[in-house]
C-alpha positions as CSV (number, residue, x, y, z in Angstrom):
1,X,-8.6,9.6,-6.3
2,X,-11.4,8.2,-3.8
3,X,-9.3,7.0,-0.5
4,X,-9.9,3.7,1.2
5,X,-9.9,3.2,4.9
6,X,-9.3,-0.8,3.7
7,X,-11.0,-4.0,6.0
8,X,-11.2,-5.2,9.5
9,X,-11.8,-8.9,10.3
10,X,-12.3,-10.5,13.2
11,X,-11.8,-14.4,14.8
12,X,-15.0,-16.2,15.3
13,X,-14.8,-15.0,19.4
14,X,-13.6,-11.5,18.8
15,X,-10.4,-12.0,21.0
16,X,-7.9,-11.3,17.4
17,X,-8.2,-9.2,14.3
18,X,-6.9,-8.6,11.4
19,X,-6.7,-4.6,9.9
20,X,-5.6,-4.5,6.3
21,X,-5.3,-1.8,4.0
22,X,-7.3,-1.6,0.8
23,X,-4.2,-2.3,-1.5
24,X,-3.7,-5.2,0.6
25,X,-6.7,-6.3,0.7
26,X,-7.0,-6.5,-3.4
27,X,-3.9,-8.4,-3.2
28,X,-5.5,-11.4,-1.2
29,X,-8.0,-11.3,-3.2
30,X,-6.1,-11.7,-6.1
31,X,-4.3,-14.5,-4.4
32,X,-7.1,-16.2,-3.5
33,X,-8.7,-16.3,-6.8
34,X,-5.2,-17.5,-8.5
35,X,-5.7,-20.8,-6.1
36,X,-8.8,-21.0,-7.2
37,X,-7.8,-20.9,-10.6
38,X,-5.1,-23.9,-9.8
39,X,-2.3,-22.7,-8.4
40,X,0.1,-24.8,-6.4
41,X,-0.5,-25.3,-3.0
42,X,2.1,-26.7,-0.6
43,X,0.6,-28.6,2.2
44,X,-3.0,-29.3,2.9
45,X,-5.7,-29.3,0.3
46,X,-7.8,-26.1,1.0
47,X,-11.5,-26.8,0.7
48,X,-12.7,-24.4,-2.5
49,X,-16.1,-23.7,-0.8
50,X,-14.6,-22.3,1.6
51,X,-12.0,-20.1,-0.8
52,X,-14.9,-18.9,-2.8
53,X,-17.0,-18.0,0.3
54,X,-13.7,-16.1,1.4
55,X,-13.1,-14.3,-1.8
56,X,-16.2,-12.9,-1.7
57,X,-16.1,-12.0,1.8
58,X,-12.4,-9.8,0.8
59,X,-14.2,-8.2,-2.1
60,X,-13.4,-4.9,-2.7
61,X,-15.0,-3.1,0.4
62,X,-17.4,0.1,0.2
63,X,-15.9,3.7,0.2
64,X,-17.9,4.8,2.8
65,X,-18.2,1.8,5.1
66,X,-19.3,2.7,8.7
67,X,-16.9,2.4,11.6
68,X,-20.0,1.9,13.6
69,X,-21.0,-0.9,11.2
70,X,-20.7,-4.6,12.1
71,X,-17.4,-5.5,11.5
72,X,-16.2,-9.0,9.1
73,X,-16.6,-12.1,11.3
74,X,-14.4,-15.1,10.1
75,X,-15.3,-18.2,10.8
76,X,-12.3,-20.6,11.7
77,X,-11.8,-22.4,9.2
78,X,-11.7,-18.6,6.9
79,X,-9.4,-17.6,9.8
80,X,-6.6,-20.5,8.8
81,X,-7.0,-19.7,5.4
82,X,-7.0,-16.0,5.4
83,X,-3.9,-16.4,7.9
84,X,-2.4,-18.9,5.6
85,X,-2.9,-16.2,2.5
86,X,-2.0,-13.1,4.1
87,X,1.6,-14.8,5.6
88,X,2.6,-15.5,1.9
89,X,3.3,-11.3,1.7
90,X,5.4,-12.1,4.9
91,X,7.1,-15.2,4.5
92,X,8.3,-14.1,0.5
93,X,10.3,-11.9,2.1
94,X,11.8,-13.9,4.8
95,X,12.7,-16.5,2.6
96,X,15.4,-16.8,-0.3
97,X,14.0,-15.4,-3.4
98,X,15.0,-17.6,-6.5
99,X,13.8,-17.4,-10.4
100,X,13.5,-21.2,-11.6
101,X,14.4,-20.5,-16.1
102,X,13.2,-23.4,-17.8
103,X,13.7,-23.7,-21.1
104,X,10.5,-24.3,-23.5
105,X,13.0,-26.4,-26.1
106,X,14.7,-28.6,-24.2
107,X,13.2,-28.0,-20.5
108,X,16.3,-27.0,-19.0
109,X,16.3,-26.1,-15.9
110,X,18.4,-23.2,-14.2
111,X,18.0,-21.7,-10.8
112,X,19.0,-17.9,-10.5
113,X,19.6,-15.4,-7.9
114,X,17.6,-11.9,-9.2
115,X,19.9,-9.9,-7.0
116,X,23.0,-11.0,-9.0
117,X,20.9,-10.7,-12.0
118,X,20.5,-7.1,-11.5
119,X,23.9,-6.7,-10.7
120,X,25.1,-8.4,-13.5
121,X,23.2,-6.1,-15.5
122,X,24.6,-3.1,-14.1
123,X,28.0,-4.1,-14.5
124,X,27.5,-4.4,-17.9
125,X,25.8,-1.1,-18.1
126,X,28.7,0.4,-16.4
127,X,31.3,-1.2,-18.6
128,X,29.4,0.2,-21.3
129,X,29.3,3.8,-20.1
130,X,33.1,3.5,-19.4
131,X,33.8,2.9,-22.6
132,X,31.7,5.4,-24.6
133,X,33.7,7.6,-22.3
134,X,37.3,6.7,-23.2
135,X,35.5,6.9,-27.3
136,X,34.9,10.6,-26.9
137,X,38.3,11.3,-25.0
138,X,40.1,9.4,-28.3
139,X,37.6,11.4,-30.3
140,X,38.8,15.0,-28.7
141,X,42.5,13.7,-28.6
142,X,42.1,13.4,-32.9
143,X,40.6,16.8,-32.8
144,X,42.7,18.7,-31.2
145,X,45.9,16.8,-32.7
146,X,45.0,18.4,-36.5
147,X,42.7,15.3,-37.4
148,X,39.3,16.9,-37.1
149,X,37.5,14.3,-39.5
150,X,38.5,11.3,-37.9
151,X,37.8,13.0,-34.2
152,X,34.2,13.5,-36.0
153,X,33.5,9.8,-36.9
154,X,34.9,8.8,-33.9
155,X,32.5,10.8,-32.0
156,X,29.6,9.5,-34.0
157,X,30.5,6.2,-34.0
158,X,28.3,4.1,-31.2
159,X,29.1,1.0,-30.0
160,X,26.7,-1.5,-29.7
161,X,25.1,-2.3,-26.4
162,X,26.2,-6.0,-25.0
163,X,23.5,-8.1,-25.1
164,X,21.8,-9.3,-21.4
165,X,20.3,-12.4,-23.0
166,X,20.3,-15.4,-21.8
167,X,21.3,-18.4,-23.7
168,X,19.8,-22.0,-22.6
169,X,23.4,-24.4,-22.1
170,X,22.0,-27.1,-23.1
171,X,20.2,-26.0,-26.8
172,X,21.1,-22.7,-26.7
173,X,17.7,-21.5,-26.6
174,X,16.5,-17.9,-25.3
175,X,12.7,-18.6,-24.5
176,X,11.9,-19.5,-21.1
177,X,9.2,-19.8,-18.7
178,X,10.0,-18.5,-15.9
179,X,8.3,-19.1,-11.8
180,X,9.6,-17.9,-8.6
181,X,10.8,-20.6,-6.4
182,X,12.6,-20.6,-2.9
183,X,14.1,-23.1,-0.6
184,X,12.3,-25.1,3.1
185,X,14.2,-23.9,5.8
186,X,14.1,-27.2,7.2
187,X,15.0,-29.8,5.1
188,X,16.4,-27.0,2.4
189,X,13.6,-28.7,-0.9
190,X,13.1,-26.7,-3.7
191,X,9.4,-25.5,-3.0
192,X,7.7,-24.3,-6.2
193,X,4.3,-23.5,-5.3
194,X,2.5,-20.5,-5.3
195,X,0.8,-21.2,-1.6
196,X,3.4,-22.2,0.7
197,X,1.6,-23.9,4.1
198,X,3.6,-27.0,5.1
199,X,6.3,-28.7,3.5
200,X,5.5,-32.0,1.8
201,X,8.8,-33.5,2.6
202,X,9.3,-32.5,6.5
203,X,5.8,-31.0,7.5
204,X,7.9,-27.4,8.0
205,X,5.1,-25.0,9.0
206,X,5.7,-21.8,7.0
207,X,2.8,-19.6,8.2
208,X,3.9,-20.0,11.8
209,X,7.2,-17.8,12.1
210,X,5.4,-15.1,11.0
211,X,2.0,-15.7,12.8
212,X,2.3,-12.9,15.1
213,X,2.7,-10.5,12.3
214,X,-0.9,-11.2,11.1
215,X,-2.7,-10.8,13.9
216,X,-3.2,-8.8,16.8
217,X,-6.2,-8.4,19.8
218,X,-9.2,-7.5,18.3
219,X,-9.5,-4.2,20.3
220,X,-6.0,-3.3,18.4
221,X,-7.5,-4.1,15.0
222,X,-10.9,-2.1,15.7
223,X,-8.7,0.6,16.9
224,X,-6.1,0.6,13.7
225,X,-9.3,0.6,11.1
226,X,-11.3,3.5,13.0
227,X,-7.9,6.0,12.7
228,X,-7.7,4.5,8.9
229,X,-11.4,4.9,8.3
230,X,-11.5,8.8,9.7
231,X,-8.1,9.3,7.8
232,X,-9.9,8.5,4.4
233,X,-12.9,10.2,5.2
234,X,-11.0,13.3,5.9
235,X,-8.7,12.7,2.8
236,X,-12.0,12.2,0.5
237,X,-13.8,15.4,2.3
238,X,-10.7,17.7,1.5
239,X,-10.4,16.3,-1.8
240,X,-13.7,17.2,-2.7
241,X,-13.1,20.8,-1.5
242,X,-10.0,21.3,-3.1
243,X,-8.7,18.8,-5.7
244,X,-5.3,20.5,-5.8
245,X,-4.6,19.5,-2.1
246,X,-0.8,18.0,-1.5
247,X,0.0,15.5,0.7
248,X,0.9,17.9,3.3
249,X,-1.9,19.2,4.4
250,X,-3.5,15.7,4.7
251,X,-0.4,14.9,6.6
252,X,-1.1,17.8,8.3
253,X,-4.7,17.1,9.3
254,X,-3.7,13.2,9.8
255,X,-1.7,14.2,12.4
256,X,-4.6,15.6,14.9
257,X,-6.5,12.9,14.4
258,X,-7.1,9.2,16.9
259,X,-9.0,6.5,17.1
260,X,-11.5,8.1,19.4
261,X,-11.4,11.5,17.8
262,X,-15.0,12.1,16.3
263,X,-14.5,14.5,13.4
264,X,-17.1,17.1,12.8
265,X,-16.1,18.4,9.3
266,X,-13.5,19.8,6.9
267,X,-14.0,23.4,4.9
268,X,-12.6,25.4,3.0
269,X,-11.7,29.4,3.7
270,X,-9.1,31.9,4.0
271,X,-6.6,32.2,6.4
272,X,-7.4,36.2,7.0
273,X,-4.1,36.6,9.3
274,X,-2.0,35.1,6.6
275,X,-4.0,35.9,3.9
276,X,-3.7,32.8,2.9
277,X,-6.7,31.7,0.2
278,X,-6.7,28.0,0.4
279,X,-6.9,26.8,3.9
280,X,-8.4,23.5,4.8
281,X,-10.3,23.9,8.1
282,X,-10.8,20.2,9.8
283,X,-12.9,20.5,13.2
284,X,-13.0,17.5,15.8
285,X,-13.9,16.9,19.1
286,X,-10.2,17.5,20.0
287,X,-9.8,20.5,18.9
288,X,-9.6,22.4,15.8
289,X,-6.5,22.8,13.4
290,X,-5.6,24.1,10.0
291,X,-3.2,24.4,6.9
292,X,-2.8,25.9,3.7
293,X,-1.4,25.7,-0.1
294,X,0.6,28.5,-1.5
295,X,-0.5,27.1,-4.9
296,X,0.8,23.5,-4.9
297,X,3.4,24.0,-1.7
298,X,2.2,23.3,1.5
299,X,2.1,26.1,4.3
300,X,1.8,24.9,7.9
301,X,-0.6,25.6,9.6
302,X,-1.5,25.8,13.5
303,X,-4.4,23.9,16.1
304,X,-6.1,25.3,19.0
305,X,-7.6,22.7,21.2
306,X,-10.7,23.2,23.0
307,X,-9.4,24.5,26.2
308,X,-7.2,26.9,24.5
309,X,-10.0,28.9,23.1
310,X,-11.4,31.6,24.7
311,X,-14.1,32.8,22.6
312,X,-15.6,32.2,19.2
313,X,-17.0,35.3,17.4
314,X,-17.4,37.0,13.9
315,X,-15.6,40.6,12.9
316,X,-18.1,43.4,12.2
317,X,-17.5,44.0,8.5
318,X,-18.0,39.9,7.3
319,X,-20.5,37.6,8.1
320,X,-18.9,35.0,6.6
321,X,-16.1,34.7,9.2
322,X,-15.0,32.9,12.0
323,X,-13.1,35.0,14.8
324,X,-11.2,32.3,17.3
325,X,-9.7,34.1,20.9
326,X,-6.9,32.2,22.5
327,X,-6.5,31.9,26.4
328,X,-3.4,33.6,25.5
329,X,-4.8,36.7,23.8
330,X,-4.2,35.4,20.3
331,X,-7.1,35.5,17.4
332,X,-6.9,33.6,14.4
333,X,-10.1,34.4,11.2
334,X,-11.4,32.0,9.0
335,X,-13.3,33.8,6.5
336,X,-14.6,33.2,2.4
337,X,-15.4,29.8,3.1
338,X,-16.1,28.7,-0.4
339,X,-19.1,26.9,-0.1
340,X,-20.5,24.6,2.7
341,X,-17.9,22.5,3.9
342,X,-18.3,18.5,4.5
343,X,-19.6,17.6,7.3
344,X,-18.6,13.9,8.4
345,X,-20.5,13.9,11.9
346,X,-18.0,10.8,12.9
347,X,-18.7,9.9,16.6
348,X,-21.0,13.2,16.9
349,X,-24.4,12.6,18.9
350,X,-27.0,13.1,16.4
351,X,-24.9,13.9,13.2
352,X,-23.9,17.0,11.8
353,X,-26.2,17.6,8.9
354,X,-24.7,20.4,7.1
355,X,-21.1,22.2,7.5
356,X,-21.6,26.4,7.1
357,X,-20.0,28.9,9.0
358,X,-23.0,29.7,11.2
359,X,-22.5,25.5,12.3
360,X,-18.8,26.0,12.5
361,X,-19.4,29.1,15.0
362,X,-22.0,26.9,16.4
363,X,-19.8,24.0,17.2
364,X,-16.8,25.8,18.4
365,X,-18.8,27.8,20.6
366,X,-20.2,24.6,22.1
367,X,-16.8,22.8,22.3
368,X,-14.5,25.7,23.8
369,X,-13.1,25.0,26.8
């Protein structure tokens, strides 16, 4: 699966952004599109020019955007109503979450708490379990008291499972629609809608408790989405090389990696040392580090960074390999690298058109302290 670094938008003069992961981003596109579809808003009227102009602006963003590119420029009215979409995944949370059952016969109305729902539900489930328990104790006390054939039916015999439907009070109906619904802090209204902005009854601002959630200094935001975008960029190199990778070795490689890291490349080779076949090689401007998979388990690995290394070189029966020379007096060998490797030339002058050993030799060489 293809990995996403996700979207960065800015405020009209740069001084705030917004970084939001891709799943999070496909979820404010999806709520924008459900208001534009007519779904309740409470407060303001939101202009739909502006929501369709916005929706396209959060479609789904390219794989391989550039963190060099120009980054998403709201304007200020898309600003408020990006903010105003986004704090709904903030604010649900903060406030009490209700289910509002109304009845399609007789349009009863009955506010529940899920929580005690669920619980409800579980206790039955429980009750249940406790007494097909004490069946199959009476069941083994038959048996072993000399009446085998009533133990038997006894331990065949199932109960049937109490029912977790719920009956209307008024017409004792069963179908419902049903709508989540919570409560106005302030004046404590039933609110309804799907967008919740300002209260119509006492003008209760709900985007701005968790304002400062939402946004942060631009710098921050350009900063959070460069680490993303190298993180998927890595993640969608490494998968390439080696679709069996676990989590762990992007973990792994995640770990030596910033927002002013520029990444070179990732390969695949052998650990020689360890003997370890499938090692993932990531180099960067850092420093170089690497991990492997004892088929799917994750081996950890080790880094050198620049100053650490001594010398780069290649042993004299491969010419395939990579021979790294520790300050220290340690060597580590990279050697049957299974291909060419990716080369992602983030933040490298000129770009690093191709990824072999002789470049990787090439590079550290340069790089070594």
């Amino acid at each position: 699966m293809e990995s996403y670094p996700g979207s960065l938008y800015l405020s009209q003069d740069r001084s705030l952004g917004i970084f939001v992961k891709h799943e999070v981003n496909l979820a404010v596109r999806e709520s924008i599109d459900k208001v534009l579809n007519g779904a309740s808003t409470a407060g303001p009227r939101l202009d739909r020019d502006v929501l369709r102009n916005l929706s396209r602006i959060v479609g789904e963003p390219k794989p391989r955007q550039d963190e060099n590119g120009p980054p998403t420029v709201l304007s200020h009215t898309e600003a408020l109503y990006f903010e105003a979409i986004r704090a709904q995944f903030f604010l649900r949370d903060d406030l009490p979450n209700r289910i509002k059952r109304t009845c399609q016969v007789c349009h009863n109305t009955t506010i529940e708490d899920p929580a005690q729902l669920a619980q409800r539900a579980a206790d039955i489930q429980r009750s249940y379990e406790r007494t097909r328990f004490m069946d199959r104790l009476a069941a083994q006390g038959l048996s072993n008291s000399g009446h085998p054939v009533e133990g038997i039916m006894r331990m065949l015999y199932t109960p049937p499972k109490p029912s977790l439907d719920f009956f209307c009070p008024v017409c004792n109906g069963k179908d419902f629609d049903r709508s989540r619904v919570t409560f106005c802090p302030e004046c404590h209204n039933l609110r309804d809608e799907s967008l919740l902005i300002q209260c119509p009854q006492c003008d209760y601002d709900f985007v701005a408790p968790v304002r400062e959630r939402i946004w942060t200094t631009g710098a921050n935001a350009v900063r959070e989405f460069n680490v993303s975008y190298k993180y998927s960029a890595i993640s969608n190199a490494a998968r390439a090389l080696d679709i069996n990778m676990n989590n762990g070795q992007m973990k792994f490689l995640a770990g030596h990696i910033a927002a002013d890291t520029s990444v070179f490349g990732v390969a695949r080779c052998r650990l020689i040392d360890n003997r370890r076949r499938n090692t993932l090689l990531l180099v960067t401007s850092a420093g170089i580090c690497w991990c492997s998979r004892i088929y799917l388990v994750f081996a950890p690995g080790g880094s050198l960074k620049w100053e650490e290394v001594a010398s780069v070189s290649k042993t004299s029966n491969a010419i395939d390999d990579v021979r790294l020379t520790s300050r220290a007096g340690r060597t580590v060998t990279f050697g049957s690298f299974i291909g060419d490797g990716k080369a992602l030339g983030i933040g490298v002058p000129g770009g690093v058109k191709a990824f072999d050993t002789q470049t990787i030799r090439h590079l550290i060489a340069r790089m070594k302290g």
